[in-house]
N, C-alpha and C positions, 0 to 999 in steps of 0.2 A: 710729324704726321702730315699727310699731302693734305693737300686741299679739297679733290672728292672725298677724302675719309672726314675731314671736319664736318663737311656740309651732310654726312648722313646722319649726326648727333639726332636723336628724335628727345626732345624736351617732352616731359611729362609732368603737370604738377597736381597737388588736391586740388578740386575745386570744394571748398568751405561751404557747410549749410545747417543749418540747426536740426539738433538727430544724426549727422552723420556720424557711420560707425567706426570709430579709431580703431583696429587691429593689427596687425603687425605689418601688414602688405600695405594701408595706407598710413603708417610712419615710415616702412622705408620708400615708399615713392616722395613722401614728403622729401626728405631728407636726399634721396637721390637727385632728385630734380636742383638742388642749391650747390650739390657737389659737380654735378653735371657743369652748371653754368660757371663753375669755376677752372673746371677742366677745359672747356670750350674759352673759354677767356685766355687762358693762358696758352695755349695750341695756337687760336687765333692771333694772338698781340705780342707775344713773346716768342723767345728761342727757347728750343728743349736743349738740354747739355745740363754741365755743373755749375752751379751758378757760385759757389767759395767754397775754399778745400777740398778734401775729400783728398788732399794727397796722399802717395802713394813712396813711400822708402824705406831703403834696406834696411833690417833689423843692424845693432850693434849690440856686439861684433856680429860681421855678415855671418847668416847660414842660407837656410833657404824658406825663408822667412819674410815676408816685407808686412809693414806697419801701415793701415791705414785712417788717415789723422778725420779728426771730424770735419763734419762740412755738408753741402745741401746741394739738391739735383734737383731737374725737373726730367723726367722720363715720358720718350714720346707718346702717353697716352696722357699727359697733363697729370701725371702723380706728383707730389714732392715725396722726395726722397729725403729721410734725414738722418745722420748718423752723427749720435751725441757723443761716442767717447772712441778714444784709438781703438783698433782693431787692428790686432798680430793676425797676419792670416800665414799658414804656411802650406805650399806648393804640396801636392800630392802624386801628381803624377811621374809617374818614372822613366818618360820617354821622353827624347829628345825632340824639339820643334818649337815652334813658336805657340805661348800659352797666354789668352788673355785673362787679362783681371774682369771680373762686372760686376755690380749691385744692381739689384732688381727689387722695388717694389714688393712690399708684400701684405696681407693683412692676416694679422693671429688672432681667435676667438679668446677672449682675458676674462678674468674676474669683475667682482665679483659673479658670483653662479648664483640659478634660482630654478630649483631649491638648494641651499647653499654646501649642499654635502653631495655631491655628482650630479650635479642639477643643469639646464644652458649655460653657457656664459652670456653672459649680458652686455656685455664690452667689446669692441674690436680694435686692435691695437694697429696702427699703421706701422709699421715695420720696415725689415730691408733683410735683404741674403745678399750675401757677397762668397762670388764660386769661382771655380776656373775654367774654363772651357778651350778646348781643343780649335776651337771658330766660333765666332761672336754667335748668339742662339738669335734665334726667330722671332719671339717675344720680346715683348718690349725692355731695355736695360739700358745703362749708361758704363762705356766704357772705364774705368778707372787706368788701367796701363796694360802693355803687353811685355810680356820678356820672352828673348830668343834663346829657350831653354839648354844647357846640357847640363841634365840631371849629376852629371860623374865631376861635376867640379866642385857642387858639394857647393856653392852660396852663391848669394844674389846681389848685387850691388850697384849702387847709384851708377849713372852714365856719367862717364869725365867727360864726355861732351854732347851733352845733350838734342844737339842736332843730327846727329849720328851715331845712337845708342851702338854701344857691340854687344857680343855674345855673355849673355845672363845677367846684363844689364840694363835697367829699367827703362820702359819705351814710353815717356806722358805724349809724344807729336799727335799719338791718336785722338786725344781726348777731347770729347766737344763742349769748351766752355766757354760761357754766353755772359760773364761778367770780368772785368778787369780786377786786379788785387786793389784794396784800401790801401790808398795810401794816407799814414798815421798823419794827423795836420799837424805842421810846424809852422814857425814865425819867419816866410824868405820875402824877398821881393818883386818875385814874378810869382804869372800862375803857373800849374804844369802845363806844358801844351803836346796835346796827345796829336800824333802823326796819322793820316787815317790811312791803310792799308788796304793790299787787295787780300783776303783770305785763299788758301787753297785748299778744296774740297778735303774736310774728313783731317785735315789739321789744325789742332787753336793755335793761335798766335799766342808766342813768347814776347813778354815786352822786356827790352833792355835800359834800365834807368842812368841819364847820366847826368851829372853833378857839374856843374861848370863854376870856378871861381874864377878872379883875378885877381895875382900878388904883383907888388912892384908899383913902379911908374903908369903904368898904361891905362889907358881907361877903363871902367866898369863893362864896357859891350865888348871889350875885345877878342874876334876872335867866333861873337855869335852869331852871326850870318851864318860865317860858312859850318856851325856846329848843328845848326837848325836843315841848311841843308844836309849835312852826314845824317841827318836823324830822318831825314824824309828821303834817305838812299836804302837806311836801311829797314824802311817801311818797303821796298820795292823788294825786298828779300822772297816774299810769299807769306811766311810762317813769322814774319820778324816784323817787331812794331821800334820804338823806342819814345821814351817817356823823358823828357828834358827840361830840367829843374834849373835857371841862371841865379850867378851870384850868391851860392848856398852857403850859411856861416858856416865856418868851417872845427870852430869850437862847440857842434850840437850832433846829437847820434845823427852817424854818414851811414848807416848798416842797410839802409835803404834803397843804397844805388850799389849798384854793380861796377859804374866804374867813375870814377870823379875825375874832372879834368879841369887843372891847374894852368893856368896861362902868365902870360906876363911882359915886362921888363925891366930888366937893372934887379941890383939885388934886394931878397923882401927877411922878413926875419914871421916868426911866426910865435905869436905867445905859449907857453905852456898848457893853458887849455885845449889851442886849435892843434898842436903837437900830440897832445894823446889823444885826439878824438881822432885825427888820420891814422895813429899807430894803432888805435881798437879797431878802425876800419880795417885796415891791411891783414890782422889778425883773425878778422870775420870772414876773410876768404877778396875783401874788395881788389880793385888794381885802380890804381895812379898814373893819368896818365901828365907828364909836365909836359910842356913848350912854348920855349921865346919865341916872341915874334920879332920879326927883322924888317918889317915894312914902314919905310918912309928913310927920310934922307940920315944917315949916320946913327940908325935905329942897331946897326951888328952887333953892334957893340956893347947895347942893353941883353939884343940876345944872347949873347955870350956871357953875361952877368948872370943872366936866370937862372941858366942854364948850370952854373957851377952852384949857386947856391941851391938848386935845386939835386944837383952832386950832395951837398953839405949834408940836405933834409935827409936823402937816402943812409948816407952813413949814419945819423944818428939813429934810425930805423935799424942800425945793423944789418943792412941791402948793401949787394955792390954791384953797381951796374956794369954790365959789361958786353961790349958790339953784339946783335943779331945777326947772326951770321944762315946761313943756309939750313936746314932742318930742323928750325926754331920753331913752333908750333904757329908765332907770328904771323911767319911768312907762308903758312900753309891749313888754316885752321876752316879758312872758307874760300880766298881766290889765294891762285897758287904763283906765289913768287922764285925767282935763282938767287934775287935779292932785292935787298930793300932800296924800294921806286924812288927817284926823287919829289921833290914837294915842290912846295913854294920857293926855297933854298936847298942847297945840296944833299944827297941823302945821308941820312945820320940816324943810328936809333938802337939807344939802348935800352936793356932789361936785366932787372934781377930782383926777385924777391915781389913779384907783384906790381912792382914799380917799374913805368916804361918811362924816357927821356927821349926825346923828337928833336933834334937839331933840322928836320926835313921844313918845318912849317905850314904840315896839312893843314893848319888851321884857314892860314889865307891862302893854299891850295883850295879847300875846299867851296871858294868863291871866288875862286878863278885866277887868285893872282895877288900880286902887291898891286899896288895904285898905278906906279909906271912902269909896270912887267907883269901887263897879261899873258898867261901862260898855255900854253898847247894842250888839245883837246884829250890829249892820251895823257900830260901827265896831268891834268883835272881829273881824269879816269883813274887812272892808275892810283890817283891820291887817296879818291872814294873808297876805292878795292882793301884799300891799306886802312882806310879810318874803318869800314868795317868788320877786315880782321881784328884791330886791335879791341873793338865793341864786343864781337862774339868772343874771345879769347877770354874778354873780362866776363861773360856769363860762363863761359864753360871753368871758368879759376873757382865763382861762384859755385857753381852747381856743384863741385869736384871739391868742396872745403868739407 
């Protein structure tokens, strides 16, 4: 709601006096007037949008049907909006175009009644309707999703990449939400540190979480400069935040990030706990991303080590990595490559099974260089372009599991 619309709110309250007469007009000015100033509270100090859940996905198996999960709004007249249990909604309309999803605020007169056999209701239930509409309506509501309908395909289904919904699959960029996901608290040694973005009008920001460990010889920081800057590149997206966790055990649920990234040198071995906990990852839809680093005097050669052992980790994953080559979703998921850019070290990069392997060394591309080979300003660029693709690749692997 703008700002001349806040400022016409007219507060009204009882003024209290011994005799005065309680009736039905001065209990609901009473009561008005408290909802009122709660209404004007939240208009004023907060943002309208979804404040958790309320997502929106394809029925299993797809028909033309989407599922919407509980969760809470605030709609721009200062309503809260709340929906306690999933909700199947299915599509009605027969024609072709773009349909959006809304829930709107509602209230229903409830029980008990007085007199109690077709009597008033006595109760008013704050409620919600959830409808479709042709264009978002006039009245106040909170977008849930749109799909760009063709009724003759007969179902509806998640977007494999969510930055780029296609045809009868599910559109959340519209959606205006005004709080970040909970993340579950665990035992790590940094805090999250959240990237602050520019938003663009009428789209919420998608945060992408990533995992950073270090196996091997190398120090604990290696590798997070230039990670922290990839994560304040792809705050510069519009629509794109990212959310970076250092040093994450790697034997405790990974199901939280999107994409974990392994670093290192020389060869590491990994216990059987930290082993299933990356292989539930992988199976949750996550991506892996490994790479040695080669920086400092006769460091190749540890990269070269990681590098196979991290061959090793893949196969026992039953992955086989194999070259990126041209029409790889890689190299074309958000900047468009003919092929994969070099890094810090020469270009190299594989994938297979969720799991990518980097011989390039974005990592100390992403800050600029080894120690005594600062590197040119396009292939610093070029590196960014690449650590972002492989970032959105890991939410769109995400969204599409």
């Amino acid at each position: 709601m703008a700002l001349e619309d806040i400022i016409k709110f007219q507060l009204k309250k009882v003024n209290p006096f011994q005799g005065l007469i309680i009736d039905a007009d001065t209990w609901r000015d009473a009561h008005n007037y408290h909802r009122d100033q709660l209404r004007l509270h939240t208009l004023a100090f907060h943002k309208t949008g979804i404040v958790a859940g309320l997502n929106v996905v394809a029925n299993n198996p797809p028909d033309l049907s989407v599922t919407v999960h509980p969760g809470m709004g605030v709609d721009p007249e200062g309503n809260i909006v709340l929906v306690s249990q999933k909700q199947r909604y299915r599509l009605q309309t027969q024609k072709a175009g773009v349909v959006y999803l809304v829930v709107q605020f509602r209230e229903v007169p409830s029980e008990p009644y007085q007199p109690p056999n077709g009597g008033q209701p006595t109760r008013i239930l704050e409620a919600y309707r959830i409808e479709e509409r042709d264009k978002l309506p006039a009245e106040p509501h909170l977008e849930l999703a749109r799909i760009d309908l063709d009724p003759a395909r007969g179902k509806i289904e998640d977007a494999r990449l969510v930055t780029a919904p296609g045809k009868n699959e599910i559109d959340l960029r519209f959606r205006q939400e005004i709080a970040a996901p909970v993340v579950e608290p665990q035992k790590v040694t940094t805090v999250i540190k959240e990237v602050p973005v520019k938003e663009t009008p009428g789209q919420p920001v998608e945060t992408i979480t990533l995992g950073h460990a270090v196996l091997g010889t190398a120090s604990r920081d290696l590798h997070v400069t230039g990670l922290k800057n990839l994560a304040r590149e792809l705050g510069r997206q519009g629509n794109l935040a990212a959310s970076l966790e250092e040093n994450i055990p790697l034997d405790k649920d990974l199901k939280r990030y999107m994409l974990v990234y392994l670093t290192g040198r020389g060869q590491f071995e990994l216990t059987a706990e930290q082993q299933a906990s990356l292989n539930r990852f992988l199976q949750s839809g996550g991506v892996i991303l490994g790479e040695g680093c080669a920086d400092g005097e006769g460091q190749a050669r540890g990269a070269r080590e990681f590098g196979l052992a991290f061959n090793q980790l893949a196969n026992q994953f039953k992955r086989k990595l194999e070259i990126v080559k041209r029409g790889h979703p890689l190299l074309s998921v958000l900047n468009v490559f003919s092929d994969v850019p070099q890094g810090a070290e020469s270009a190299m990069l594989l994938e297979g099974g969720r799991m990518i392997y980097s011989g390039s060394d974005y990592g100390c591309a992403w800050q600029g260089g080894h120690q005594d080979q600062p590197l040119s300003r396009d292939i610093i660029r070029s590196s960014f372009e690449m650590g972002t693709n492989m970032a959105v690749y890991a939410q769109m692997m995400r969204a599409g599991h």
